[in-house]
PDB file of N, CA, C and O in Angstrom:
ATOM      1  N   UNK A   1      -0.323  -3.812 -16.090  1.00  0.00           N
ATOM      2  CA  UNK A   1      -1.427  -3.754 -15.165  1.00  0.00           C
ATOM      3  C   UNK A   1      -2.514  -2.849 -15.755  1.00  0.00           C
ATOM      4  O   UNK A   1      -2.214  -1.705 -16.096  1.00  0.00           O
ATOM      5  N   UNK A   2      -4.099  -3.436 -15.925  1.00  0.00           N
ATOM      6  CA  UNK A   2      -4.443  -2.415 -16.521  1.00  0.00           C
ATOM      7  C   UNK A   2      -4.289  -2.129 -17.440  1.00  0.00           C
ATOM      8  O   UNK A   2      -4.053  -0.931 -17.597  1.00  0.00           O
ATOM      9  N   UNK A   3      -4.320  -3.135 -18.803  1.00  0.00           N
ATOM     10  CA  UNK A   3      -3.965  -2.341 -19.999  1.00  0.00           C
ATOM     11  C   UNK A   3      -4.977  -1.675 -20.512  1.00  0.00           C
ATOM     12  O   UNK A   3      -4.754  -0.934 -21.470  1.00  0.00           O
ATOM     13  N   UNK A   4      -6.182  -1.787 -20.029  1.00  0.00           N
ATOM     14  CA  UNK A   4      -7.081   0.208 -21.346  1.00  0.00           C
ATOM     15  C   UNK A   4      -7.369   0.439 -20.202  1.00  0.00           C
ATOM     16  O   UNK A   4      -8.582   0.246 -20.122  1.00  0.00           O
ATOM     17  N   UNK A   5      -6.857   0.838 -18.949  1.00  0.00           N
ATOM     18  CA  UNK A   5      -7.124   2.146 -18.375  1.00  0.00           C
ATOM     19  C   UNK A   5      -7.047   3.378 -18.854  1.00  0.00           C
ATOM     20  O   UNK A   5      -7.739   4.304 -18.434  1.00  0.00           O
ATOM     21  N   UNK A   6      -5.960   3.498 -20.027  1.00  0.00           N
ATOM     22  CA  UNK A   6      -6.383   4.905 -21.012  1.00  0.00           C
ATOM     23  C   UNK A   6      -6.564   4.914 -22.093  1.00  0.00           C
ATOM     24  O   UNK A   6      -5.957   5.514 -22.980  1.00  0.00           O
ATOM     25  N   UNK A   7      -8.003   3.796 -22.173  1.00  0.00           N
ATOM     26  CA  UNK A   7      -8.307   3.688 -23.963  1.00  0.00           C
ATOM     27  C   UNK A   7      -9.638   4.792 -23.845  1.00  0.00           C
ATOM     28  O   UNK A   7     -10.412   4.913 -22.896  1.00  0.00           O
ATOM     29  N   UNK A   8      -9.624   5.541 -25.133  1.00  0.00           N
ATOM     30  CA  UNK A   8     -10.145   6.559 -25.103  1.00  0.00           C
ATOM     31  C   UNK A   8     -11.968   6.336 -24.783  1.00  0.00           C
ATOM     32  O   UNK A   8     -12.668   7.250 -24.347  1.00  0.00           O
ATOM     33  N   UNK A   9     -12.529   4.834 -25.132  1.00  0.00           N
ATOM     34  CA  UNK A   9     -13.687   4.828 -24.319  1.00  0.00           C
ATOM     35  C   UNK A   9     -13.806   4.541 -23.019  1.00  0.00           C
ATOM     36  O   UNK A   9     -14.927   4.410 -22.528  1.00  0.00           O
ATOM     37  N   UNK A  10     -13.111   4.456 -22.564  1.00  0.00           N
ATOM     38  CA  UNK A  10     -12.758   4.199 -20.939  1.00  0.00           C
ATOM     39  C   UNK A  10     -13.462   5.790 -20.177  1.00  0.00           C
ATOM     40  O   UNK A  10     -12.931   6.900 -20.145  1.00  0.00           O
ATOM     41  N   UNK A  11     -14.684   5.399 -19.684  1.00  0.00           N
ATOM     42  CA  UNK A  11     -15.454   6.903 -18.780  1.00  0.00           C
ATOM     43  C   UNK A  11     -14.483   6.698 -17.682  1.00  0.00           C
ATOM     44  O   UNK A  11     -14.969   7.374 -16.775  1.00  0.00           O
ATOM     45  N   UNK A  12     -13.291   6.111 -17.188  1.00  0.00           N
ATOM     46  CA  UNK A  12     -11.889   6.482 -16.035  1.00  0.00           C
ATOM     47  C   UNK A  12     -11.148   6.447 -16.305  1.00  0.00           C
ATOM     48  O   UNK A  12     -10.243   5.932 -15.649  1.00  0.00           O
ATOM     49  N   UNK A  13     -10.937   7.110 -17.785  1.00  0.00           N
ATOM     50  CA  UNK A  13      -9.291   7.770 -18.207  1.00  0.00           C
ATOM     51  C   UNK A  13      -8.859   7.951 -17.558  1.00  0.00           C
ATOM     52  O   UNK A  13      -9.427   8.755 -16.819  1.00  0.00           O
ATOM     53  N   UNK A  14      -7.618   7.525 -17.140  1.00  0.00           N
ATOM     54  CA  UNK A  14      -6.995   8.497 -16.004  1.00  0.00           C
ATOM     55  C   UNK A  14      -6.471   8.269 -14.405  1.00  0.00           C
ATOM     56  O   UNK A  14      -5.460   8.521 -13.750  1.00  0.00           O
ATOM     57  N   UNK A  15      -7.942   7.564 -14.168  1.00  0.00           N
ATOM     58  CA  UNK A  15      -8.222   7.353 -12.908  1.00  0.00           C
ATOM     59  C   UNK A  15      -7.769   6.515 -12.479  1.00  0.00           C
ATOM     60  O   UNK A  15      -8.176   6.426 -11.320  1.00  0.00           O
ATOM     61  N   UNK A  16      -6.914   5.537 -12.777  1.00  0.00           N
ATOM     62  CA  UNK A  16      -6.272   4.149 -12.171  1.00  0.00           C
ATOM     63  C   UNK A  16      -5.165   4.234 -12.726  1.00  0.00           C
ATOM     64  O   UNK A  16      -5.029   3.794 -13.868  1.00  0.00           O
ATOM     65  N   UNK A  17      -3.922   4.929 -11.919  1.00  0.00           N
ATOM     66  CA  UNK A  17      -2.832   5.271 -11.943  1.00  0.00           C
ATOM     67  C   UNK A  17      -2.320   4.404 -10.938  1.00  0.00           C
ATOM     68  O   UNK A  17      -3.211   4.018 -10.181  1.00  0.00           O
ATOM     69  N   UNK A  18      -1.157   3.956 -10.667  1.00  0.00           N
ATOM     70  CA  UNK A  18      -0.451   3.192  -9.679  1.00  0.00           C
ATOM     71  C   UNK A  18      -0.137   4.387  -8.496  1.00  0.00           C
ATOM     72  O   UNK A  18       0.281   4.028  -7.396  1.00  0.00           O
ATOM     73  N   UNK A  19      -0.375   5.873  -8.807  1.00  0.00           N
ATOM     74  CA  UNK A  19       0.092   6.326  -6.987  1.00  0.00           C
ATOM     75  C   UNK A  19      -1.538   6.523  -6.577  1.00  0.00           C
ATOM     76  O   UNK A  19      -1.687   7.022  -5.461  1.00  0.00           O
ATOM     77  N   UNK A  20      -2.569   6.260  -7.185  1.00  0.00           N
ATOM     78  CA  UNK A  20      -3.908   6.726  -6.959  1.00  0.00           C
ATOM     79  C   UNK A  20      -4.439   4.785  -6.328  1.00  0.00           C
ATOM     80  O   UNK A  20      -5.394   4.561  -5.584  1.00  0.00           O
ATOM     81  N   UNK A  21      -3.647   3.882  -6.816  1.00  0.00           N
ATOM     82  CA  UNK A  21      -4.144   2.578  -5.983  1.00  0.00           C
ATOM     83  C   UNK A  21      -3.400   2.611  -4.768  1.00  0.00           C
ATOM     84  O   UNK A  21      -4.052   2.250  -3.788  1.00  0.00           O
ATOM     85  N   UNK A  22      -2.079   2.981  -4.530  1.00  0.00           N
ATOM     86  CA  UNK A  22      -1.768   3.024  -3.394  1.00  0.00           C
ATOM     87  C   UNK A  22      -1.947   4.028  -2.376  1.00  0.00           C
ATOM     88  O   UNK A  22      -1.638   3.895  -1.192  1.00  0.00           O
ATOM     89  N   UNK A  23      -2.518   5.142  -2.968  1.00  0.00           N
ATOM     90  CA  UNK A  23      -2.888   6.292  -2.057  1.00  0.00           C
ATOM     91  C   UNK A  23      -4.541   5.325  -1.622  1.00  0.00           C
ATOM     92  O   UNK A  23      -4.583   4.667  -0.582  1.00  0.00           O
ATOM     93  N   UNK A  24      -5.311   5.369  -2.222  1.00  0.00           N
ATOM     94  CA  UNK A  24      -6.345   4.470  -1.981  1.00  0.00           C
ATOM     95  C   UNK A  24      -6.111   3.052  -0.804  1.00  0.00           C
ATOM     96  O   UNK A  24      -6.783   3.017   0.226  1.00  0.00           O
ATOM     97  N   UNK A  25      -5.311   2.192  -1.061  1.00  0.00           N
ATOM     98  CA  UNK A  25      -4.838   0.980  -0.264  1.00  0.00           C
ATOM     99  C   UNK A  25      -4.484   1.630   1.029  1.00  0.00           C
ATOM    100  O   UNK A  25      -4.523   0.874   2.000  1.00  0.00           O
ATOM    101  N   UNK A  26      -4.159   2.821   1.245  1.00  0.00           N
ATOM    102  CA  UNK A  26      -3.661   3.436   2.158  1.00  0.00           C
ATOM    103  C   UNK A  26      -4.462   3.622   3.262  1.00  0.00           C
ATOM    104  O   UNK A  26      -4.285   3.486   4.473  1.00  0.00           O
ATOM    105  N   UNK A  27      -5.783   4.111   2.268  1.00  0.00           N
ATOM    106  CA  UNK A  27      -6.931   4.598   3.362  1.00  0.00           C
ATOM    107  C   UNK A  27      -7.552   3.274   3.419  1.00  0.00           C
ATOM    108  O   UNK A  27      -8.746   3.394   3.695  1.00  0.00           O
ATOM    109  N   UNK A  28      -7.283   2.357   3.302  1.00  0.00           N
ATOM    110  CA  UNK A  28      -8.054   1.124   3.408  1.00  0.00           C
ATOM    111  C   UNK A  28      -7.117  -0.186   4.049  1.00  0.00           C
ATOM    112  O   UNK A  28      -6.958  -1.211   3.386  1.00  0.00           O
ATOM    113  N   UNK A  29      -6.649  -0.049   5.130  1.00  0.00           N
ATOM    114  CA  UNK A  29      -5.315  -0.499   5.855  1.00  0.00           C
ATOM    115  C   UNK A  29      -6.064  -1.916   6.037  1.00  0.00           C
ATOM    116  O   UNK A  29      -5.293  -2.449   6.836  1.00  0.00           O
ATOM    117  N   UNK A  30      -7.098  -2.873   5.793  1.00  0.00           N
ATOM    118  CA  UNK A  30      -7.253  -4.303   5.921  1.00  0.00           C
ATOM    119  C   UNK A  30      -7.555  -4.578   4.539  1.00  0.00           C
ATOM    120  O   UNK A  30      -7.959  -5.719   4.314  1.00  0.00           O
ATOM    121  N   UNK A  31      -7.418  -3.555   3.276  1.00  0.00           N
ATOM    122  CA  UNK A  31      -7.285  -4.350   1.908  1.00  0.00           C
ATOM    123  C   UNK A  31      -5.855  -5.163   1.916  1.00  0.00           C
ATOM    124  O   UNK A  31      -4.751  -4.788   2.312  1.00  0.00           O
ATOM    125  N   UNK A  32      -6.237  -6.305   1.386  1.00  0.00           N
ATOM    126  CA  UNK A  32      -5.455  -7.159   1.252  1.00  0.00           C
ATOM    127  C   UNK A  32      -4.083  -7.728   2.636  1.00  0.00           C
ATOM    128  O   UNK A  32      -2.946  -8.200   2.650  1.00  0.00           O
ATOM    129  N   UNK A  33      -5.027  -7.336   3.509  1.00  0.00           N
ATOM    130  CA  UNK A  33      -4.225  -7.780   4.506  1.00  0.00           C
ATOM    131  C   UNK A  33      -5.193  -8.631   5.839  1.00  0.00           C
ATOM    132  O   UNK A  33      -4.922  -8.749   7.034  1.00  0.00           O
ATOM    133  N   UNK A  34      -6.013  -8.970   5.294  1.00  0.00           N
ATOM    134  CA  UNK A  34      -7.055  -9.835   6.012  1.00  0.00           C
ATOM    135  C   UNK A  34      -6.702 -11.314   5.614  1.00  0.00           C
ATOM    136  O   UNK A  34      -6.333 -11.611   4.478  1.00  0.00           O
ATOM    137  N   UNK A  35      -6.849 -12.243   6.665  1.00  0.00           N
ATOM    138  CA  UNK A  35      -6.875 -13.985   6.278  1.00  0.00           C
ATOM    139  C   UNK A  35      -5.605 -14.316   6.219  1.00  0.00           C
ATOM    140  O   UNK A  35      -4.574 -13.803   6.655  1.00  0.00           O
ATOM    141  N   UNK A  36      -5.893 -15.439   5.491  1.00  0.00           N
ATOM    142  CA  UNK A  36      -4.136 -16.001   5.294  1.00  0.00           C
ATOM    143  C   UNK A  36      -3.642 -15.712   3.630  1.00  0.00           C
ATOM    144  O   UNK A  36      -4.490 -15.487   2.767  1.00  0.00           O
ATOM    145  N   UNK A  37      -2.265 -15.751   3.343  1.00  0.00           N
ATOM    146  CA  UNK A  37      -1.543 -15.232   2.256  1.00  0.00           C
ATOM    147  C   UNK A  37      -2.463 -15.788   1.039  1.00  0.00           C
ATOM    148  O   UNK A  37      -2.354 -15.176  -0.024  1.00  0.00           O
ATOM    149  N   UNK A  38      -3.130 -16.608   1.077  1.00  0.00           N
ATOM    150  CA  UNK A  38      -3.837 -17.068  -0.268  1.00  0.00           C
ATOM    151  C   UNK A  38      -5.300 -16.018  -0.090  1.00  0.00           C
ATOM    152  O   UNK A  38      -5.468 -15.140  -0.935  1.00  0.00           O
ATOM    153  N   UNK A  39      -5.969 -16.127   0.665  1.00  0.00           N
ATOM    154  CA  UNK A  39      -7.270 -14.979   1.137  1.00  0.00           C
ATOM    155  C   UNK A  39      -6.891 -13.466   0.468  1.00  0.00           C
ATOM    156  O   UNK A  39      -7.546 -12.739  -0.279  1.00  0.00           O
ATOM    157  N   UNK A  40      -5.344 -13.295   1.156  1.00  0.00           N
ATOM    158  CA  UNK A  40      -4.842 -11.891   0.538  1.00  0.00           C
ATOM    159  C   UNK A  40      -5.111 -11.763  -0.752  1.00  0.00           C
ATOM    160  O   UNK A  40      -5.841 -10.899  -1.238  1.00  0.00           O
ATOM    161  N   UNK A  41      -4.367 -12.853  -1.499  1.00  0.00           N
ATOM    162  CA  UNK A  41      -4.311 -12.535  -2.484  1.00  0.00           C
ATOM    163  C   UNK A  41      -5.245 -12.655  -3.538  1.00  0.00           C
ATOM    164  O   UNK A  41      -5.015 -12.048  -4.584  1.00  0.00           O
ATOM    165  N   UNK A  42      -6.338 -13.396  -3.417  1.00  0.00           N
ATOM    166  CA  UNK A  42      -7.322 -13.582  -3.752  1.00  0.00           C
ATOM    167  C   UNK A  42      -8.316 -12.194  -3.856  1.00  0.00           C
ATOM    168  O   UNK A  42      -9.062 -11.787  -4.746  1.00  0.00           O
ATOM    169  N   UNK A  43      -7.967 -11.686  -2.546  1.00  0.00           N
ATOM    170  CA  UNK A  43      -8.993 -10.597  -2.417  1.00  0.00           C
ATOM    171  C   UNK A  43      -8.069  -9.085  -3.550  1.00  0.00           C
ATOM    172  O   UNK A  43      -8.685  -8.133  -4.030  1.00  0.00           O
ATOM    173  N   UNK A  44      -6.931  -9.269  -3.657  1.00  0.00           N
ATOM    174  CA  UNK A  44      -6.249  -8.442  -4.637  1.00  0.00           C
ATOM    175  C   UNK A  44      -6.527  -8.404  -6.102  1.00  0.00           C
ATOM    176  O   UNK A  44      -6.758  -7.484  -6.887  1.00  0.00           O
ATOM    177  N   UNK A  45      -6.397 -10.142  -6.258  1.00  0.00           N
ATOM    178  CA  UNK A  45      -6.780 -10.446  -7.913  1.00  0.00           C
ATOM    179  C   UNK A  45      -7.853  -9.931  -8.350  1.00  0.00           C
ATOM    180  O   UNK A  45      -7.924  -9.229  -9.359  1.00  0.00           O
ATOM    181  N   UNK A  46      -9.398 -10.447  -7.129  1.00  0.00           N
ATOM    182  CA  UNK A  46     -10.519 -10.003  -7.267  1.00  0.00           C
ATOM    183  C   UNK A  46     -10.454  -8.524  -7.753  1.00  0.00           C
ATOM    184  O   UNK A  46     -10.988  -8.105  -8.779  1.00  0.00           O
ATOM    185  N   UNK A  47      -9.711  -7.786  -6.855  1.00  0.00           N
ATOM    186  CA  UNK A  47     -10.044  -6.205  -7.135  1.00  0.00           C
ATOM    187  C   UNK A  47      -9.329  -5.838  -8.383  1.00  0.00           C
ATOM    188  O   UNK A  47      -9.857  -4.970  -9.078  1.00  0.00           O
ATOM    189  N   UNK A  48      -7.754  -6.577  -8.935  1.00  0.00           N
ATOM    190  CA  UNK A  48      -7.124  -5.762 -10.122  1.00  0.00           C
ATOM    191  C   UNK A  48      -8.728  -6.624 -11.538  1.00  0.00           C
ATOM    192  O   UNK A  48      -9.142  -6.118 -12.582  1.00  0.00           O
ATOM    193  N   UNK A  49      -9.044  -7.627 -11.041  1.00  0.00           N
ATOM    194  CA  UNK A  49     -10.052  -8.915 -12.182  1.00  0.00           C
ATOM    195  C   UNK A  49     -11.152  -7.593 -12.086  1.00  0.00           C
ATOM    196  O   UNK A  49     -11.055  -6.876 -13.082  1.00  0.00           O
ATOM    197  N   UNK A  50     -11.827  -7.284 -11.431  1.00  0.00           N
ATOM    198  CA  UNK A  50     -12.853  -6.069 -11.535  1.00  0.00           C
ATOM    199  C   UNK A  50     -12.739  -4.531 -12.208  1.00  0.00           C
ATOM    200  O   UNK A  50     -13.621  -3.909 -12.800  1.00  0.00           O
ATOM    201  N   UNK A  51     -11.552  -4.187 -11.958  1.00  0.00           N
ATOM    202  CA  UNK A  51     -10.700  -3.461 -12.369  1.00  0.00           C
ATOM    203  C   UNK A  51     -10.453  -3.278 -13.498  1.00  0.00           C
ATOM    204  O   UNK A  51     -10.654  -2.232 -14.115  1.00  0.00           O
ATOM    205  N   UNK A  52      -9.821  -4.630 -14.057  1.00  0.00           N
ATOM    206  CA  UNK A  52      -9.464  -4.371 -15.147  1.00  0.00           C
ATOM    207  C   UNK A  52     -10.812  -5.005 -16.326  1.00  0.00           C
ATOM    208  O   UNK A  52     -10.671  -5.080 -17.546  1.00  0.00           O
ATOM    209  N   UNK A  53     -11.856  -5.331 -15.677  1.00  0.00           N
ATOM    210  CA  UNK A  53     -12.989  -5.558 -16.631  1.00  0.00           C
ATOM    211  C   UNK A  53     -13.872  -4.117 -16.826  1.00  0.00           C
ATOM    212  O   UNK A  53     -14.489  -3.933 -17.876  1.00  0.00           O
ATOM    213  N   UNK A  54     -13.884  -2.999 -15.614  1.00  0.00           N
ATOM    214  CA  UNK A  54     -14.198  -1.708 -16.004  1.00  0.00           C
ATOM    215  C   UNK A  54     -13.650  -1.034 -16.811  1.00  0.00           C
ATOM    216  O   UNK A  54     -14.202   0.012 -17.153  1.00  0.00           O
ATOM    217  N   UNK A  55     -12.312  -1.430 -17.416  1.00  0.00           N
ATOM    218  CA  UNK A  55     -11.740  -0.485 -17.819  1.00  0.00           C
ATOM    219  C   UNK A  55     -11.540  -0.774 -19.339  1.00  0.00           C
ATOM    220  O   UNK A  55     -10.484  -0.452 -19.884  1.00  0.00           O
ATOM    221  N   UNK A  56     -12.391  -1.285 -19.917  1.00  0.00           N
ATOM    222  CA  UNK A  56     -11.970  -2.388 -21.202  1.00  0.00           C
ATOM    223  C   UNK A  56     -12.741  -1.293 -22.410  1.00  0.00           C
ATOM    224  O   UNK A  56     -12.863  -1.675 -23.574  1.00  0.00           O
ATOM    225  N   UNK A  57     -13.114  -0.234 -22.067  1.00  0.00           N
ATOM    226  CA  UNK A  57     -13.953   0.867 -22.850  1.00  0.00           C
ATOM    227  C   UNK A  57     -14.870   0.357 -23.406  1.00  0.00           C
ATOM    228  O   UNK A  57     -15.352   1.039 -24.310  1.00  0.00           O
ATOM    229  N   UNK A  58     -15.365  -0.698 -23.203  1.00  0.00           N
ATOM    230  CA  UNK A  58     -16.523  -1.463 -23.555  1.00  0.00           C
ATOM    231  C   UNK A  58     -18.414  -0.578 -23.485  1.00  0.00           C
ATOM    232  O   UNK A  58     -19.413  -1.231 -23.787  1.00  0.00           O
TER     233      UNK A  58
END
């Protein structure tokens, strides 16, 4: 998940840790729990697909 979340040009070294998405999901109790099971998940992919295009140290 996330593979250059800690590539050294990455300006969020660090910052996208798996207890820091679920502490986050936490405070956000209708991420990925809105619509029906395909909506869910859609709206998940979207966020790891965004995610993991910030993090490409590009």
């Amino acid at each position: 998940m996330l593979k250059h979340r800690d590539d050294g040009g990455c300006p969020a070294r660090g910052f996208y840790t798996y207890d820091a998405f679920i502490q986050a999901a936490k405070s956000f109790p209708s991420f990925g729990n809105t619509g029906d099971t395909t909506a869910r998940k859609r709206e998940i992919a979207a966020f790891f697909g965004q995610t993991s295009h910030e993090t490409t140290g590009q």
